[in-house]
Structure formats: structure tokens, C-alpha cells
C-alpha angles and dihedrals in degrees: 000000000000114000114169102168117177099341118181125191125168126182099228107316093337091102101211112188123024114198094337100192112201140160144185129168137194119304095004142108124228132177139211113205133171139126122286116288091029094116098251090131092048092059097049083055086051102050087050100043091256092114120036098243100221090202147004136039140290121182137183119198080341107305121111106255098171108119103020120125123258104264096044085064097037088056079045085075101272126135126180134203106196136213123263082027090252078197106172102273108199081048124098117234095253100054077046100070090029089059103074093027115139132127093211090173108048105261112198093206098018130180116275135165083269097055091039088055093044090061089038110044090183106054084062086060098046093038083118099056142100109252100224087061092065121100116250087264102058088045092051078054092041095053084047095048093045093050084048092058089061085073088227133195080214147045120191122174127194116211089346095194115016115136100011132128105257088246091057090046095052091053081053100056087041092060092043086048081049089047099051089044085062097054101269129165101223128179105186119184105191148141099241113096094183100046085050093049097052094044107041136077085199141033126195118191121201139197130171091350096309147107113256107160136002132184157102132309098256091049087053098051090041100054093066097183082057087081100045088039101043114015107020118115 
């Protein structure tokens, strides 16, 4: 589905990946894990337009999508929950979540306000209010919920579950693990091995902008020095 192949990016003359390899296909979830500063982030822009990718490929059911401006990929099929929510904060959650909705490729059961509010409960008590009264947690919701209303191919979060109280972030890995049950294509960045582990077919390490290690989960929980090389503070 997913196919990102030598991809180089720079901001002005800071060159920040050099030849980033990444893939994700159809129905599986796939992360991309390293320690702050790696260029996890700077791929995801890439991927979505947000940063002009100077080499390599990135391509999208097979079309060359490097290059083409945010909304064109987002209308690809591509839908993004960034770091840090940016949900719309003068905007109710509600509107929130009616603002980006479309179904582009034809969903038999899509994602409407009803079914958002079915795998967030409390989104459904708080659809009145003003997003930027909600706590970290509801907003974090809220950003999945209103990606999710794009109907994507595929998902794609930046930093899932960072800042967030450990029941709220629970509540986040159950509904990915809903998500991929469903079929879901799902690319995670986060912090925590072991939810990612337990969630993910694929796992994808980066440092200074480049590969450094890709495998399964079961690859990933058996190498014990991975963590305290690649991914340790």
C-alpha cells in the first residue's frame, strides 16, 4: 500500500533523512520508533506533503505521491493524526469531527459522528463542547475520531499516546487494536516498545534520519540491547 524507498528530506541546508526506507500494506500495522530528534516526525510530513521530500520515492497504491500537496494525499486515502491533536479549537467537538467528513471511496459501513462516538463514549458526552475545553486525553480522542471520519486507507499517528494519563492511553491502544481488527491500515510512531509490540505485524527503528533496524514483533522483544541502542533516553 505504503512504499517510502530512499527518501531524502533536509530543512534548508540540515539535511534530515538520508535514504529513510518504510513500508506498510493493506490491513497491517506497522510502527516507526526511535528516540527524539531521529526524524520520525519528518518523514510522517513527508509522507503527507508537509515537507518537500529532495530524493527518493514515496508511493501510495502504486502512484507517486512525493511532492504533492496535503490535501491531494489526504483525498489519496490518507489520513493523519498529528502529534501534539491540533484539533480545531473554537470548534465544538462535534463540528470537529463533521468538518473532514467524506467517504471518497465508496465505504459500505463508513465512519460517521454515530459510529465515532460508539468507540468514544466520551466524545458523545462532551459533542457540545468547545474543543479546546477538553483534557489532553479527549482531544487526543477527538484527533483520532476526526481522521477516522476521512474514511482512510490509511491511518497514520504521530507520537499516539505522548502526554497522556496511562488510563487514557490504554483506551487509545484498545481502539487501534479495534481498528486493525477491522481491517485497518495503521502507521503508529510512539515511545512504548511493548504496546507496539503487542499491537503491530512490523517495526521500523530510526537514527539520524536512517534505517537502522526493521522486524517483527517478536524480533524486536527477543534482541534485548535494540531498546538501550536504538530507542533508549
Amino acid at each position: 500500500m505504503l512504499r517510502v524507498a530512499n527518501l531524502t528530506a533536509a530543512y534548508g541546508s540540515s539535511q534530515a533523512l538520508f535514504g529513510m526506507e518504510l513500508s506498510v500494506d493493506a490491513g497491517e500495522a506497522v510502527t516507526l520508533m526511535g528516540r527524539n530528534g531521529m526524524g520520525k516526525t519528518t518523514t510522517i510530513k513527508a509522507i503527507m506533503g508537509l515537507v518537500a521530500p529532495t530524493g527518493g520515492s514515496i508511493t501510495f497504491e502504486g502512484a507517486e505521491i512525493a511532492g504533492r500537496p496535503p490535501h491531494r494525499i489526504a483525498r489519496a486515502g490518507i489520513a493523519l493524526v498529528p502529534e501534539g491533536r491540533q484539533v480545531f479549537p473554537t470548534l465544538t467537538v462535534r463540528e470537529n469531527l463533521i468538518a473532514t467528513a467524506a467517504n471518497r471511496f465508496g465505504r459500505r459501513d463508513p465512519w460517521t459522528v454515530e459510529r465515532v462516538h460508539a468507540l468514544f463514549p466520551r466524545l458523545a458526552e462532551r459533542a457540545g463542547n468547545l474543543a479546546r475545553n477538553l483534557s489532553g486525553g479527549e482531544q487526543q480522542m477527538l484527533a483520532v475520531g476526526r481522521a477516522l471520519m476521512t474514511n482512510p486507507k490509511l491511518l497514520i499517528l504521530d507520537e499516539a499516546t505522548e502526554g497522556l494519563a496511562p488510563l487514557v492511553r490504554q483506551e487509545i491502544w484498545d481502539c487501534l487494536a479495534r481498528l486493525k481488527g477491522e481491517g485497518q491500515a495503521i502507521l503508529v510512531v510512539d515511545k512504548n516498545v511493548h504496546a507496539l509490540a503487542a499491537l503491530a505485524d512490523r517495526h521500523h527503528v530510526i537514527e539520524k534520519g536512517r534505517l537502522v533496524w526493521s522486524g517483527s514483533s517478536a524480533a524486536l522483544l527477543a534482541d534485548p540491547t535494540l531498546k538501550e541502542r536504538y530507542l533508549g533516553v
